[in-house]
TIRO-2110 file (N, C-alpha, C; in Angstrom, 1 decimal):
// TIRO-2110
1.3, 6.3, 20.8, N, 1, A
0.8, 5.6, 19.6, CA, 1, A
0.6, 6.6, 18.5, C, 1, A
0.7, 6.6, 17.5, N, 2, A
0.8, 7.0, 16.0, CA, 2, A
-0.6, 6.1, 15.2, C, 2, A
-1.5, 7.1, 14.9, N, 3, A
-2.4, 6.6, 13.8, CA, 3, A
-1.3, 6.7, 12.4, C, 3, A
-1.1, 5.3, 11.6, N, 4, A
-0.9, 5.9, 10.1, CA, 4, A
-2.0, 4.9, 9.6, C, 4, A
-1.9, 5.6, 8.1, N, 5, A
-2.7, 5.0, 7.2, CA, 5, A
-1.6, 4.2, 6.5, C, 5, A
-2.5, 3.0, 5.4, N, 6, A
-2.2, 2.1, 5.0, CA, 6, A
-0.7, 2.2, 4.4, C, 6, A
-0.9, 3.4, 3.4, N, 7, A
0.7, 3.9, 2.7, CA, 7, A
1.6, 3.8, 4.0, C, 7, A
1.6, 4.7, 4.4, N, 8, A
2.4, 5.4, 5.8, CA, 8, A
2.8, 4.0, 6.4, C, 8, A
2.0, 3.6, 6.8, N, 9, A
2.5, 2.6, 8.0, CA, 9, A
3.3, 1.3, 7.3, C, 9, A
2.9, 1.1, 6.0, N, 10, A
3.5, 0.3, 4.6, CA, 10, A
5.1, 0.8, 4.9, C, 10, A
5.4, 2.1, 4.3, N, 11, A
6.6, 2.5, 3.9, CA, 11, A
7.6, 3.0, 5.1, C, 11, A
6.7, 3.3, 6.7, N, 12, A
7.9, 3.2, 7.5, CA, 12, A
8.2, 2.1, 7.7, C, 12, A
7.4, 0.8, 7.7, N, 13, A
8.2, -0.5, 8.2, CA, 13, A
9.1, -1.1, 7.5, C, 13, A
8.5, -0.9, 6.0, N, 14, A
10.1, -2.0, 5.4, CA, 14, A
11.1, -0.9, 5.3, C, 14, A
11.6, 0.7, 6.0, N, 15, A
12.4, 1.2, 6.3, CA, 15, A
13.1, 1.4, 7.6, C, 15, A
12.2, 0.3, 8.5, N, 16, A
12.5, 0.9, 9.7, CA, 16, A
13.4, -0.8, 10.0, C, 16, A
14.4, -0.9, 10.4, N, 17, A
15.2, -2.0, 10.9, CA, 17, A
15.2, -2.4, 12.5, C, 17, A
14.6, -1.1, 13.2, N, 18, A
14.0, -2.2, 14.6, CA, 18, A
12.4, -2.3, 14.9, C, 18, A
11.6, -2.8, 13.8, N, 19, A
10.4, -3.1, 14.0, CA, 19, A
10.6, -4.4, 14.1, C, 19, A
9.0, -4.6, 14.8, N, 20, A
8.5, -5.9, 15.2, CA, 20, A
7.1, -5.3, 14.8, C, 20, A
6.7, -6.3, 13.7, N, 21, A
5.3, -6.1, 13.1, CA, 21, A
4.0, -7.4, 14.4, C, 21, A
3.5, -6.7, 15.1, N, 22, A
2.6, -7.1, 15.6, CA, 22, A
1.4, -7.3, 15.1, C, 22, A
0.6, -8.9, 15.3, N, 23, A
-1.1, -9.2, 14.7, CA, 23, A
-1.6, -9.5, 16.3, C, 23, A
-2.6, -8.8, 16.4, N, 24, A
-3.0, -8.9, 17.4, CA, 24, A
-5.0, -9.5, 17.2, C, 24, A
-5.0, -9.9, 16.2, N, 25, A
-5.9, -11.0, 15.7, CA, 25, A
-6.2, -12.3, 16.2, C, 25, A
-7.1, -12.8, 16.4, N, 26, A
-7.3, -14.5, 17.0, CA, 26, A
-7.0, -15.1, 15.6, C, 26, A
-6.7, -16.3, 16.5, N, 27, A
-6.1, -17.6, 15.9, CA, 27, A
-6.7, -17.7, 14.1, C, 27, A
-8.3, -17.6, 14.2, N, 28, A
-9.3, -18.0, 13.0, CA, 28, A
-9.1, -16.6, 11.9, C, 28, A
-8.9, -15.5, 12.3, N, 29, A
-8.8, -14.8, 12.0, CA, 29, A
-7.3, -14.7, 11.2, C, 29, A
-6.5, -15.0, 11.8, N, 30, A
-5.1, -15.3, 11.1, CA, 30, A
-4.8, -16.5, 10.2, C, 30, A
-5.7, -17.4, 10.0, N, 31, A
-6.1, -18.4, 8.7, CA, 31, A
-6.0, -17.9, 8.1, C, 31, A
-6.9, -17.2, 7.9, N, 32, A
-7.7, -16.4, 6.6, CA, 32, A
-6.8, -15.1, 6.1, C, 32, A
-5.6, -15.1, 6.5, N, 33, A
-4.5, -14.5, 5.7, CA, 33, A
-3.8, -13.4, 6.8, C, 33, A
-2.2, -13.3, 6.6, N, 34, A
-2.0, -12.7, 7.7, CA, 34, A
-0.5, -11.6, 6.7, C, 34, A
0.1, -10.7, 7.3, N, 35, A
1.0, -9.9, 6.8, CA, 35, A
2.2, -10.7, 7.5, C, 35, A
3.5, -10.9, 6.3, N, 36, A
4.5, -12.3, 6.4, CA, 36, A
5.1, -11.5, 7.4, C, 36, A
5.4, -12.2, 8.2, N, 37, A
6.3, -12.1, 9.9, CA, 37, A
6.3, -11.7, 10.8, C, 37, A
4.5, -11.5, 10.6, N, 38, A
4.2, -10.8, 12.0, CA, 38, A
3.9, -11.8, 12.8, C, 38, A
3.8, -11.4, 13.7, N, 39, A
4.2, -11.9, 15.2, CA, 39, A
2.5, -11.6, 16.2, C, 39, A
1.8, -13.4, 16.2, N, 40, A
0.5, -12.8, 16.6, CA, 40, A
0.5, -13.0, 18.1, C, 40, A
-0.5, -12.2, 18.4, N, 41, A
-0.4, -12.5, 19.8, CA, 41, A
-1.7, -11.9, 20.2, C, 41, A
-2.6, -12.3, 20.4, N, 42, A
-4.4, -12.3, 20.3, CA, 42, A
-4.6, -11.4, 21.5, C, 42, A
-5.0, -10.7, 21.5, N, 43, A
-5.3, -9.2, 22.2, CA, 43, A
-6.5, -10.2, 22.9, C, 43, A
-7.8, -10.8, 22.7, N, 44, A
-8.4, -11.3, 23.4, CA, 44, A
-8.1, -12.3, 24.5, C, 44, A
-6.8, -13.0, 24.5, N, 45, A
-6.2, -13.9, 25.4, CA, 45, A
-5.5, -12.7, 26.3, C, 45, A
-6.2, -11.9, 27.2, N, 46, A
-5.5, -11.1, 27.3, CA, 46, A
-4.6, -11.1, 28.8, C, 46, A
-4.8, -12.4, 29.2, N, 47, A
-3.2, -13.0, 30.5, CA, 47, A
-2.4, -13.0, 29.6, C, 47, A
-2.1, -14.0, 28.7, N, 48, A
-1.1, -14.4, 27.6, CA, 48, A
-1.0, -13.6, 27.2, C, 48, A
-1.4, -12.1, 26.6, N, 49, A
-1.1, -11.0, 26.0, CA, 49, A
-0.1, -10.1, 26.9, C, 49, A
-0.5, -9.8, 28.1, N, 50, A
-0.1, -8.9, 28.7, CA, 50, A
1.5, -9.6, 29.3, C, 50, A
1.2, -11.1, 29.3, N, 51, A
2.4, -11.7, 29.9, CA, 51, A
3.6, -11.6, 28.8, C, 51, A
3.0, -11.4, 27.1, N, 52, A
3.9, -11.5, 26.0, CA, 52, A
4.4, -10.2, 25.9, C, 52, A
3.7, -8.9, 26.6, N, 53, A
4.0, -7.6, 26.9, CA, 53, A
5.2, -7.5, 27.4, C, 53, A
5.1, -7.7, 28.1, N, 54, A
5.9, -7.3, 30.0, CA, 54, A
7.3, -8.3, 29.3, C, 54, A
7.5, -9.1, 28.5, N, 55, A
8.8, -9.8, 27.7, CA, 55, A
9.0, -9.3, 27.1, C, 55, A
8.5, -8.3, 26.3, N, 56, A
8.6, -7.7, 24.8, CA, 56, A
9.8, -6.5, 25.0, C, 56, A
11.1, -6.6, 23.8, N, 57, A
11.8, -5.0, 23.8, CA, 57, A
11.2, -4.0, 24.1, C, 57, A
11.3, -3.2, 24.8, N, 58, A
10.9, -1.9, 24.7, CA, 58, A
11.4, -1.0, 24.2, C, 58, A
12.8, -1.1, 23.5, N, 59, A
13.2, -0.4, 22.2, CA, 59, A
12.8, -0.6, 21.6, C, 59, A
12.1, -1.4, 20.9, N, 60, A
11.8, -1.8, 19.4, CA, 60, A
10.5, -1.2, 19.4, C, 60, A
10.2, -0.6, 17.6, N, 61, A
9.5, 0.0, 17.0, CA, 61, A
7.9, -1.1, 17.0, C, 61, A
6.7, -0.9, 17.4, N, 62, A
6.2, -2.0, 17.0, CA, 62, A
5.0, -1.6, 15.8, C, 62, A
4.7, -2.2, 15.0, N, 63, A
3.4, -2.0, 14.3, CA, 63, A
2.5, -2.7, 14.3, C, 63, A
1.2, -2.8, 14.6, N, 64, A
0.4, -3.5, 15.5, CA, 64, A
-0.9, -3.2, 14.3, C, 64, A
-1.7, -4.6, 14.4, N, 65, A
-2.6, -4.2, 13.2, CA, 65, A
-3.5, -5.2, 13.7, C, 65, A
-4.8, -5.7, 13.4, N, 66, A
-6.3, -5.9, 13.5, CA, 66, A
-6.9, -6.2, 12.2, C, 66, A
-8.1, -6.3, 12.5, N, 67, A
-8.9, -6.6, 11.2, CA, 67, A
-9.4, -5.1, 10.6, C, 67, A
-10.0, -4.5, 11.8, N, 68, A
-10.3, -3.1, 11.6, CA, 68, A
-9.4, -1.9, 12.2, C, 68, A
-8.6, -2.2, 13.3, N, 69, A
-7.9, -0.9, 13.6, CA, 69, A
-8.2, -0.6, 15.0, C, 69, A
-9.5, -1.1, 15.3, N, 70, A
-9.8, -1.1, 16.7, CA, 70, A
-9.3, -1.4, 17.8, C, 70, A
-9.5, -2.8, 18.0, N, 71, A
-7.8, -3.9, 19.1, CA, 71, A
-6.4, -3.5, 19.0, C, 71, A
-5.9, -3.0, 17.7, N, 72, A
-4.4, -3.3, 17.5, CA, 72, A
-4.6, -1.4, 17.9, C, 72, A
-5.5, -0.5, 17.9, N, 73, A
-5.1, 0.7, 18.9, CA, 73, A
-5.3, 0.4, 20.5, C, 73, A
-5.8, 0.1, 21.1, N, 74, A
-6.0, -0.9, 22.3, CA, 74, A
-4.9, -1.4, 23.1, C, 74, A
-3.9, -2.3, 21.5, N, 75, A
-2.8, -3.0, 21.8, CA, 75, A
-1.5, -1.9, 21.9, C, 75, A
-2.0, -1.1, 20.7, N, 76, A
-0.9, 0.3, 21.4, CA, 76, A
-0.9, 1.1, 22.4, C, 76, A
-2.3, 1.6, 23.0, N, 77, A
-1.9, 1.9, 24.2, CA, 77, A
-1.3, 1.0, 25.2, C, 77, A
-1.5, -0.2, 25.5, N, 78, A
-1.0, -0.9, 26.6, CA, 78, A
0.3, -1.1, 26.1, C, 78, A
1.1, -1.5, 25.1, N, 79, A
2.3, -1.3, 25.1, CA, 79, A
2.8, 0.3, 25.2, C, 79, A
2.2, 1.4, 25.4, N, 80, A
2.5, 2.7, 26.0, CA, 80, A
3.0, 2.4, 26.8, C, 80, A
1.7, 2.4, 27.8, N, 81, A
1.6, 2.3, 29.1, CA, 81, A
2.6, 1.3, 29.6, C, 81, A
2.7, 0.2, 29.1, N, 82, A
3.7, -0.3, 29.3, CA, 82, A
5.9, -0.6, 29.2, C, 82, A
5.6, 1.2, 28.6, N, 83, A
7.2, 1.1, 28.6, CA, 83, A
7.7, 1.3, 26.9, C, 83, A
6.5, 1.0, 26.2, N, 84, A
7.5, 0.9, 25.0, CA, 84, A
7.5, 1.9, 24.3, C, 84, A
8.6, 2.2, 23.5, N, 85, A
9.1, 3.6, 22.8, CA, 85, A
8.3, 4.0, 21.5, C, 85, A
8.1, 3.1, 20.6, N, 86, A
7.0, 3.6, 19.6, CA, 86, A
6.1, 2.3, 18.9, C, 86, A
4.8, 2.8, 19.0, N, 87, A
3.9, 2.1, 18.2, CA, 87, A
2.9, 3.0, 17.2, C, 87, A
2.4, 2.0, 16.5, N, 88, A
2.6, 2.6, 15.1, CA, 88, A
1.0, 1.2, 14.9, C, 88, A
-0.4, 2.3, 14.8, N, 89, A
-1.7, 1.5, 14.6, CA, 89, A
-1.7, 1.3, 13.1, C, 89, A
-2.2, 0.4, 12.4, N, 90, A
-2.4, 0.4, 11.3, CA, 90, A
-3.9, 1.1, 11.0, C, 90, A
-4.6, 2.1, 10.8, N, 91, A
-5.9, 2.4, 10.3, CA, 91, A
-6.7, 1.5, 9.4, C, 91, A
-7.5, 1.3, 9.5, N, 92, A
-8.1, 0.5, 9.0, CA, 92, A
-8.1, -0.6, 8.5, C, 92, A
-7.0, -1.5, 9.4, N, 93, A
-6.4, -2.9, 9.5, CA, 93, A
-6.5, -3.9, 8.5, C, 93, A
-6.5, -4.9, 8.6, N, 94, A
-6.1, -5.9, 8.2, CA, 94, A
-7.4, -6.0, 6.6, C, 94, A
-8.3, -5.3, 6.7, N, 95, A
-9.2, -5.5, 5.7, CA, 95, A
-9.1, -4.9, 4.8, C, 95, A
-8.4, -3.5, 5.4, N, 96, A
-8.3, -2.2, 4.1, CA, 96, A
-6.7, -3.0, 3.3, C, 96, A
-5.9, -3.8, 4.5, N, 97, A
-4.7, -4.4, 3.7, CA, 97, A
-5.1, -5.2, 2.3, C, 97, A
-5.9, -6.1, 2.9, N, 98, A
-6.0, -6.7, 1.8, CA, 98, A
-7.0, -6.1, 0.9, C, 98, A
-7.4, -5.0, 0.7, N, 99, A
-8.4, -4.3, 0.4, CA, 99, A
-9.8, -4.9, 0.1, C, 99, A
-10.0, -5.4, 0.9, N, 100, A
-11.7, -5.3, 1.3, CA, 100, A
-12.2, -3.9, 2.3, C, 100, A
-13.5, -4.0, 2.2, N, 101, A
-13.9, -2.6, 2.8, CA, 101, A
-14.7, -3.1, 4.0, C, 101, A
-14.5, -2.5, 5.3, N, 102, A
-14.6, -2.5, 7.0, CA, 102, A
-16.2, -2.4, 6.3, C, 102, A
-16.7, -3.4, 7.3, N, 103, A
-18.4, -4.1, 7.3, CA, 103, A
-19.0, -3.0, 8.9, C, 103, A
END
């Protein structure tokens, strides 16, 4: 896993052509606004998570993001551990995206 910050992890993905932008956010939480084409998959459902793992490329680039940064590094280790070649945390997730500031 790779910590980037908000720039960073911005400018490798719309350059990188085998990403898969990962939300690893609950359902309520993805209402309330989400980054266009990511792909959620709720870290707290975590059968359904691990079973959407073990299907997942393991070529592919993933960028994985949260509200805070916490889960979606969580979600990168386990896709480590589970085989995949690179992931990529967003730091200070989904709040600092939309720029609100972590409570």
């Amino acid at each position: 896993m790779k910590e980037l910050n908000q720039q960073e992890w911005k400018e490798q993905l719309e350059k990188d052509d085998n990403a898969v932008l990962l939300d690893v956010r609950t359902e309520e939480e993805v209402a309330e606004g989400y980054i266009p084409d990511a792909k959620n998959l709720d870290i707290y459902k975590s059968q359904e998570f691990m079973g959407e793992v073990e299907k997942m490329d393991k070529d592919k680039n993933y960028y994985v993001y949260c509200r805070s940064g916490k889960r979606s590094a969580q979600a990168c280790t386990i896709l480590d551990q589970m085989g995949a070649a690179n992931t990529y945390n967003l730091e200070g997730g989904f709040m600092e995206w939309k720029g609100e500031k972590k409570q």
